[in-house]
TIVOLO-180408 format. One record per residue: residue in three letters; x, y, z of N, C-alpha, C in turn. Coordinates in steps of 0.05 Angstrom, whole numbers, padded with zeros to 5 digits, always signed. Layout:
# residues N
alaXYZXYZXYZ ...
END
This chain:
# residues 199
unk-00095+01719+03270-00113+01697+03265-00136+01698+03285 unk-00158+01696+03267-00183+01695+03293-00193+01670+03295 unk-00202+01656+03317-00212+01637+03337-00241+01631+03327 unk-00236+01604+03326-00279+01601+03325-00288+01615+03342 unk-00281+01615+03370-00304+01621+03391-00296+01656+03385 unk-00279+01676+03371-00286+01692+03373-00301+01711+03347 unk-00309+01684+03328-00321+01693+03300-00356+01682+03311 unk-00377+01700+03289-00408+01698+03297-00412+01669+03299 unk-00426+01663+03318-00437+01641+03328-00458+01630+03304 unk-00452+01605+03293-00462+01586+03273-00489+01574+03273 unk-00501+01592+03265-00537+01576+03269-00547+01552+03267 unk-00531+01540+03253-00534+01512+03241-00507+01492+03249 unk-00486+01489+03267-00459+01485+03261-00450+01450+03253 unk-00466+01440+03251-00471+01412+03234-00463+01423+03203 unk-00458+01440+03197-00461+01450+03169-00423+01456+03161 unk-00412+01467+03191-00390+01481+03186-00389+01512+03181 unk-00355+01526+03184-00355+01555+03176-00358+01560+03154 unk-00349+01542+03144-00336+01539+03102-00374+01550+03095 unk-00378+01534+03096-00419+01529+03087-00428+01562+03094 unk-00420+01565+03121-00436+01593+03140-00422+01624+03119 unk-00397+01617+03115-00388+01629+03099-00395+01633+03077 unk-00407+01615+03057-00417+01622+03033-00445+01627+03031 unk-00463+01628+03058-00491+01638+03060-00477+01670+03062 unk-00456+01667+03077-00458+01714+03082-00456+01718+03057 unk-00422+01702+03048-00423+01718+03025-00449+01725+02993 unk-00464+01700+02997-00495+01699+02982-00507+01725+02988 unk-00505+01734+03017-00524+01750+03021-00519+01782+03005 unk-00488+01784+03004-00477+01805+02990-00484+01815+02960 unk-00490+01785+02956-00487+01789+02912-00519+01798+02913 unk-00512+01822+02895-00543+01842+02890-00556+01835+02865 unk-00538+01823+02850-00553+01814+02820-00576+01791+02839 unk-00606+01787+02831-00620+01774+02844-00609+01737+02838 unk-00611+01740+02799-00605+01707+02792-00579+01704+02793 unk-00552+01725+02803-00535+01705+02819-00538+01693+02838 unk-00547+01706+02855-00561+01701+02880-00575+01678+02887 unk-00587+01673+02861-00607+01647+02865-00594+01623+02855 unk-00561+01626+02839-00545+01602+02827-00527+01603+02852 unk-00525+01628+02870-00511+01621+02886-00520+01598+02917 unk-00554+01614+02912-00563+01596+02929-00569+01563+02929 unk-00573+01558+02898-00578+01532+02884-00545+01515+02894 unk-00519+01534+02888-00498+01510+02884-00493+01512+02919 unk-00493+01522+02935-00499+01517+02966-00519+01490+02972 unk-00532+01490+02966-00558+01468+02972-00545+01450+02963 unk-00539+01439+02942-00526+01417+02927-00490+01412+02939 unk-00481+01435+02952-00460+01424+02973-00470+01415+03000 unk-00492+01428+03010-00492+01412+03036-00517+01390+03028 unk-00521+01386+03003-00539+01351+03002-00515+01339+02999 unk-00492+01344+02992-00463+01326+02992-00455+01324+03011 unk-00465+01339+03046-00452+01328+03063-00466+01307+03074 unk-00492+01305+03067-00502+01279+03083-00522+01270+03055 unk-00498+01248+03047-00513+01240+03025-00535+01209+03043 unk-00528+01206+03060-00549+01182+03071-00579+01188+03077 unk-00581+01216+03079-00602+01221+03085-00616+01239+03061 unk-00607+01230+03034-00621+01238+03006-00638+01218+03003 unk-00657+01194+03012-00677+01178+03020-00690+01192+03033 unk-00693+01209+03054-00716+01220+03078-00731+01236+03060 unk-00756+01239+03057-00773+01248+03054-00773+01275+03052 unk-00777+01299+03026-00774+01335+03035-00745+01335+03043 unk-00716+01316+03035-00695+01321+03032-00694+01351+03028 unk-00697+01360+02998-00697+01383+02989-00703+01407+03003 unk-00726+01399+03013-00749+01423+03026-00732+01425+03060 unk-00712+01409+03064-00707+01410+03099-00684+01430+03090 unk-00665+01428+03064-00645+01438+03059-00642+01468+03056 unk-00664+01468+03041-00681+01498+03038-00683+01517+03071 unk-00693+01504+03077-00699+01510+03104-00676+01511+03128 unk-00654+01499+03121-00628+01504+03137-00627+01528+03111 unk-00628+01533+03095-00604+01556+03084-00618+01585+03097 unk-00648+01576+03100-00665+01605+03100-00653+01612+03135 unk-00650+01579+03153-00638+01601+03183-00614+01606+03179 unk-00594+01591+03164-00566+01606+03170-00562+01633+03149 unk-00582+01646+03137-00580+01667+03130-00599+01685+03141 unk-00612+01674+03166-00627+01686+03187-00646+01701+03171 unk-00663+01683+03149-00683+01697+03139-00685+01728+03120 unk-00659+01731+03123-00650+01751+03099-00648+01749+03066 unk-00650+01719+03060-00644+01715+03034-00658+01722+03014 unk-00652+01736+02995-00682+01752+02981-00676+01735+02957 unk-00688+01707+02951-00690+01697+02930-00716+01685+02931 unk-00731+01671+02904-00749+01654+02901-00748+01633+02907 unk-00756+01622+02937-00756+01596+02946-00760+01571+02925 unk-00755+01555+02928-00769+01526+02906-00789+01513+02921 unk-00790+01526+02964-00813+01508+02974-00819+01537+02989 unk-00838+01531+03005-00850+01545+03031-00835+01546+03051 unk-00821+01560+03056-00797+01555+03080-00807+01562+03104 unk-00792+01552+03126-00807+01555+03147-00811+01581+03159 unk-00829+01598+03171-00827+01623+03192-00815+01625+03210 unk-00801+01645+03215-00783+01657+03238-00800+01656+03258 unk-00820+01662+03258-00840+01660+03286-00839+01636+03297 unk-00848+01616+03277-00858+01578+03270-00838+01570+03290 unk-00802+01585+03288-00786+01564+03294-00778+01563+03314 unk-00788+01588+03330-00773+01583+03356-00805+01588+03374 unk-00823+01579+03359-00845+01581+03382-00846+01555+03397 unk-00860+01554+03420-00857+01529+03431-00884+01506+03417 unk-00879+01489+03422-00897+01462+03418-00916+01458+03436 unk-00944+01459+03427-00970+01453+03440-00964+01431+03459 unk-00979+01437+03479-00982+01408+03498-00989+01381+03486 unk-00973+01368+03494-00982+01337+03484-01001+01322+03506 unk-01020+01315+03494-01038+01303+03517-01027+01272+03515 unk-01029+01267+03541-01022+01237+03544-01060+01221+03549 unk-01053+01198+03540-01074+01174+03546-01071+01165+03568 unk-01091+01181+03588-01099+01162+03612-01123+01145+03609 unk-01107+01116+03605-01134+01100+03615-01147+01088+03649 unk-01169+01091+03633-01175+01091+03674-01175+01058+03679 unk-01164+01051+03694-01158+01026+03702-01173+01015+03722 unk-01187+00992+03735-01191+00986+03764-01171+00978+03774 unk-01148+00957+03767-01127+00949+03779-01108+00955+03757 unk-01094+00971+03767-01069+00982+03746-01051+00950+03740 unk-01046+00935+03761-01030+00913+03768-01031+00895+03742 unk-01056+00890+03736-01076+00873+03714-01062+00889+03683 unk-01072+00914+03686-01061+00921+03660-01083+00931+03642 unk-01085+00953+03628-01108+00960+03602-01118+00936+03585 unk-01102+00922+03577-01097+00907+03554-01122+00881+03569 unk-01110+00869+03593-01123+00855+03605-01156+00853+03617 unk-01153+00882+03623-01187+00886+03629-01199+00890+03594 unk-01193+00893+03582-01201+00893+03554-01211+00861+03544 unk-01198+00840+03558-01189+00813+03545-01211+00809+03563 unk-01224+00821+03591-01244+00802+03610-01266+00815+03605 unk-01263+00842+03588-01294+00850+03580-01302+00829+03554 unk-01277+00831+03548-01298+00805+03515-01300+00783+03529 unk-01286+00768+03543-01295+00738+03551-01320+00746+03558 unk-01329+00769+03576-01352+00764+03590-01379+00763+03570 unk-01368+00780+03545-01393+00782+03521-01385+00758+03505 unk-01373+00739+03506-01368+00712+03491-01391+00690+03492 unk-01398+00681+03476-01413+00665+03462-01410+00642+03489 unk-01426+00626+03507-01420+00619+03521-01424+00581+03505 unk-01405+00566+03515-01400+00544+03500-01368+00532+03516 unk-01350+00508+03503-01332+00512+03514-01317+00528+03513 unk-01319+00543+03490-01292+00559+03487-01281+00584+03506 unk-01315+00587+03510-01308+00610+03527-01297+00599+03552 unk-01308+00575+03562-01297+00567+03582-01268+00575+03587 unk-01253+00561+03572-01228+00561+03559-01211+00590+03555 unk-01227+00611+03542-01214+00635+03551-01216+00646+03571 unk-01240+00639+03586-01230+00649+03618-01209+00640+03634 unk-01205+00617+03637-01186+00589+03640-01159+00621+03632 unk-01161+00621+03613-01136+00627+03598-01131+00659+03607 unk-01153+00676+03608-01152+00696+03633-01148+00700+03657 unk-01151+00681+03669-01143+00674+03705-01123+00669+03702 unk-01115+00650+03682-01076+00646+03688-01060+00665+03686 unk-01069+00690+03661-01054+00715+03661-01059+00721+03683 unk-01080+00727+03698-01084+00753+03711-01062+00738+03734 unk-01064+00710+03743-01042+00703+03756-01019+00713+03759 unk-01006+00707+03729-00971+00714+03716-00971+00748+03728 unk-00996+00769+03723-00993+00799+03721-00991+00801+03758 unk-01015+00783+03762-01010+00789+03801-00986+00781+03810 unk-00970+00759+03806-00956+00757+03822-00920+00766+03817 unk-00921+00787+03789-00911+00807+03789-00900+00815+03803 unk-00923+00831+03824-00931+00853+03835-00922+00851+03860 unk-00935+00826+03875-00943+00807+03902-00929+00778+03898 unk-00917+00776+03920-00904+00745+03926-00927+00730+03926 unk-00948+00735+03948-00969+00706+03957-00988+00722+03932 unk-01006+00707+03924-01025+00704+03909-01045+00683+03922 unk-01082+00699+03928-01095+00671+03931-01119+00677+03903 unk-01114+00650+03899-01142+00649+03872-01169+00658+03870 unk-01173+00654+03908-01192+00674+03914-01200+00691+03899 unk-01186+00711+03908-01176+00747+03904-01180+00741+03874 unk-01177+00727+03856-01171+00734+03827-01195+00722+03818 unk-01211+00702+03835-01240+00705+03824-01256+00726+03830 unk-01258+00740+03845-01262+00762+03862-01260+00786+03840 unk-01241+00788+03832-01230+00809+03819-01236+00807+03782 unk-01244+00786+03779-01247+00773+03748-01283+00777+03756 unk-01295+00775+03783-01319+00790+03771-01330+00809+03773 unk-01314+00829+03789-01317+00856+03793-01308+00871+03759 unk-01296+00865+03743-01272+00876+03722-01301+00866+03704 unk-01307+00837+03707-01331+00835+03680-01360+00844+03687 unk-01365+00865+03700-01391+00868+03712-01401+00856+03723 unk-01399+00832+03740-01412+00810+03747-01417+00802+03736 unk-01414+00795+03703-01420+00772+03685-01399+00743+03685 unk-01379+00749+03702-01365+00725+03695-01351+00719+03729 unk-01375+00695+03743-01374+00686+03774-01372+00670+03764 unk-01337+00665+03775-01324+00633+03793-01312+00632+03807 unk-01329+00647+03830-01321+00652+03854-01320+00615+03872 unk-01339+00610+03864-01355+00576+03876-01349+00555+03863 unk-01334+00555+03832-01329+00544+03816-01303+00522+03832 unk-01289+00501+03813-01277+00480+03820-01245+00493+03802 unk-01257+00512+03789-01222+00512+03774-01194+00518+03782 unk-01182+00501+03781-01157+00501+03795-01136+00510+03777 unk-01127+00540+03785-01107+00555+03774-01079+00533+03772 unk-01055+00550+03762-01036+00526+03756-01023+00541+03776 unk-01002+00524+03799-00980+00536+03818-00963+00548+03802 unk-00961+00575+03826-00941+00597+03820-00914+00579+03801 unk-00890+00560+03811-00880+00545+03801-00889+00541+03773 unk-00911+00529+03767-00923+00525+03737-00919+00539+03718 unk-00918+00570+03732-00924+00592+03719-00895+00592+03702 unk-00881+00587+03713-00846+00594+03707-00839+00629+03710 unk-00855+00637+03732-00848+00666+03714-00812+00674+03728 unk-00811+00663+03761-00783+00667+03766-00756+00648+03745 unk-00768+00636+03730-00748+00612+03724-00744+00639+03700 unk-00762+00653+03690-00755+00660+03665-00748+00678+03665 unk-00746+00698+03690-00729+00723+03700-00699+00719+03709 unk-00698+00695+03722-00674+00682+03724-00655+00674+03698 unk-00665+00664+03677-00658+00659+03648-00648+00681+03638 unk-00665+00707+03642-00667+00728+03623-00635+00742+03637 unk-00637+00743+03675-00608+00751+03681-00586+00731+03675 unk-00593+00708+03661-00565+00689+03663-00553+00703+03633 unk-00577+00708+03624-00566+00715+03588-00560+00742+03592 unk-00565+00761+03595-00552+00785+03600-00526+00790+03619 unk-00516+00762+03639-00495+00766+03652-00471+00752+03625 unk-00485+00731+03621-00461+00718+03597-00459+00737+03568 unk-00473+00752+03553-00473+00782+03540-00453+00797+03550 unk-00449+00793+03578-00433+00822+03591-00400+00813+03590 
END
């Protein structure tokens, strides 16, 4: 009796020996259109092993493409798709470039210096008032993140360096809401009470 680990190693082994076995023996039969009913009733056994994934998209065409590696590209029949290249499959994958955005204060966030360049091009009226209002309190919640003390100073400071100097309240009267206000420890506290009672 011979041993898996001492029979050829399985190119595909999600598939099984039984499967691996009827690609060699495929490879044997010289008549071409048995060959090709042999290759057709293979495909339609391993779409019966994962029938959940007969929804995904090129079902067919992925199936194809397992038969062509576990017959390591030997199969001399008329594909039904473009199967993949032996070169294609084991070459490596192009570099993925990542998105660096350039930030002034990483702390703040992309999203956020995005939110203080439009206030600063906003129609000036109350509203804008109001979204600045509504920008200082984030940039609050994002600073003190980061940092225990927070002074409002620093975040007028920083709210007009981020809008070009279009948006000074440095001298202004507006009174941020206390850290407390913010709830942001009450809500990190919440978030560990619910994940300890989960556990």
């Amino acid at each position: 009796m011979d041993y898996n680990t001492q029979l050829k190693k399985l190119a595909l082994p999600e598939y099984g020996r039984n499967i691996q076995n009827m690609v060699d023996f495929c490879l044997t039969i010289e008549d071409r259109d048995e060959r090709k009913r042999c290759a057709n009733t293979i495909i339609n056994i391993m779409g019966n092993m994962f029938p959940h994934l007969r929804d995904v998209n090129d079902f067919k065409h992925i199936l194809w493409d397992h038969l062509a590696i576990m017959a390591d590209f030997q199969l001399d029949i008329d594909y039904p798709y473009e199967i993949v290249k032996k070169e294609d499959l084991y070459s490596k994958p192009g570099k993925l470039e990542y998105s660096r955005p350039t930030m002034h204060y990483k702390h703040y966030g992309k999203t956020l210096e995005k939110l203080i360049k439009l206030a600063a091009d906003y129609p000036e009226g109350k509203e804008k008032e109001q979204l600045v209002y509504l920008v200082l309190t984030h940039m609050k919640k994002t600073y003190v993140q980061w940092n225990k003390e927070v002074d409002d100073v620093k975040l007028f400071q920083d709210l007009y360096e981020l809008s070009n100097h279009k948006l000074d309240k440095r001298n202004s009267d507006i009174k941020l809401p206390e850290i407390k206000e913010l709830n942001i420890n009450q809500r990190k506290q919440q978030q560990r009470n619910g994940s300890q009672k989960k556990k």
